[in-house]
C-alpha positions as CSV (number, residue, x, y, z in Angstrom):
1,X,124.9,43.6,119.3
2,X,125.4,47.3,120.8
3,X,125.7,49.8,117.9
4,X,126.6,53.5,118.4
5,X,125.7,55.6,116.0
6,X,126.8,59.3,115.6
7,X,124.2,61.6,113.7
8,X,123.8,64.1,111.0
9,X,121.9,67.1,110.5
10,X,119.6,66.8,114.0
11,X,119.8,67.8,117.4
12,X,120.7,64.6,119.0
13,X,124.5,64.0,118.9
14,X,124.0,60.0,119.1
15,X,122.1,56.8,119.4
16,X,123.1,53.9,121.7
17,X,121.5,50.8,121.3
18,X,121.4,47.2,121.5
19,X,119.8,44.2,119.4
20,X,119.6,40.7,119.9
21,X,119.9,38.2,117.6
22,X,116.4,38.3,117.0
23,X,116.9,41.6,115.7
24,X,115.0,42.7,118.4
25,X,115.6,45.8,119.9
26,X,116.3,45.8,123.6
27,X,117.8,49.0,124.6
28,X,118.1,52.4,123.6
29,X,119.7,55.6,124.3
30,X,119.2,59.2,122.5
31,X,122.2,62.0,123.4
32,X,121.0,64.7,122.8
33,X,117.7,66.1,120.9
34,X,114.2,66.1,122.1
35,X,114.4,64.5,125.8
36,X,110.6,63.9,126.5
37,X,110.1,63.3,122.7
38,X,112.9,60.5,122.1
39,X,112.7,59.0,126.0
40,X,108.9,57.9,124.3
41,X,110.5,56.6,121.0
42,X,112.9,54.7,122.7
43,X,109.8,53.2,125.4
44,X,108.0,52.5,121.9
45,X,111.2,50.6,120.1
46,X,112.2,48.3,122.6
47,X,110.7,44.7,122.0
48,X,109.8,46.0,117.8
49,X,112.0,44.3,115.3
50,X,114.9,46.4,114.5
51,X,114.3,46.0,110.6
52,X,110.9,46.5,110.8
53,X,111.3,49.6,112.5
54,X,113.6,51.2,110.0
55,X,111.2,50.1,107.3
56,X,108.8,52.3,108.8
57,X,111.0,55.3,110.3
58,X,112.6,55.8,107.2
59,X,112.3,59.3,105.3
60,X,110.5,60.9,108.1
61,X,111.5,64.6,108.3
62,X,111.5,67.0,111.2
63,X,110.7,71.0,110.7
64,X,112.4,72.2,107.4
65,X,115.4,69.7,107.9
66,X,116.1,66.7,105.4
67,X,116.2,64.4,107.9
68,X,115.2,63.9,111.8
69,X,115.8,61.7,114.9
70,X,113.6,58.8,113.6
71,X,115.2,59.0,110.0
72,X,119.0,58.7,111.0
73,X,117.8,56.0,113.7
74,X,116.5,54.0,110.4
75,X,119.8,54.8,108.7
76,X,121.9,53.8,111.8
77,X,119.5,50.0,111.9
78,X,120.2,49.5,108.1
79,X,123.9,50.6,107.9
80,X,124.5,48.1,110.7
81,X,122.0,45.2,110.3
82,X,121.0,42.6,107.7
């Protein structure tokens, strides 16, 4: 399953990524944000299990925002995956 996912309150514009029916992640792309920062997040997600990964990204802040790249990557994972 390939979701895109367009983001709120960060620097990156969007997420691209895939999952198989495993729920495990096997691709992923960050527009935007961070590049050297989120090109290592997305080395680190691919082969975790999607769910499991928004379990433990969940609520993380960056700076003085409400939310940050590994947050609304959670959000994206649970709006589109049971």
């Amino acid at each position: 399953m390939e979701i895109n996912f367009k983001t709120s309150g960060i620097c990156c514009r969007e997420m691209n990524f895939s999952v198989d029916e495993n729920n495990t992640i096997t691709d992923v792309e960050f527009v935007g944000g961070c590049n050297g920062n989120l090109s290592g997040m997305a080395k680190l997600l691919i082969g975790q299990n999607a769910l499991e990964v928004a379990e433990k990204l969940e609520g993380t802040t960056c700076g003085n925002k409400m939310t940050s790249c590994p947050d609304q990557l959670s959000k994206a994972i649970k709006e589109n995956i049971k």
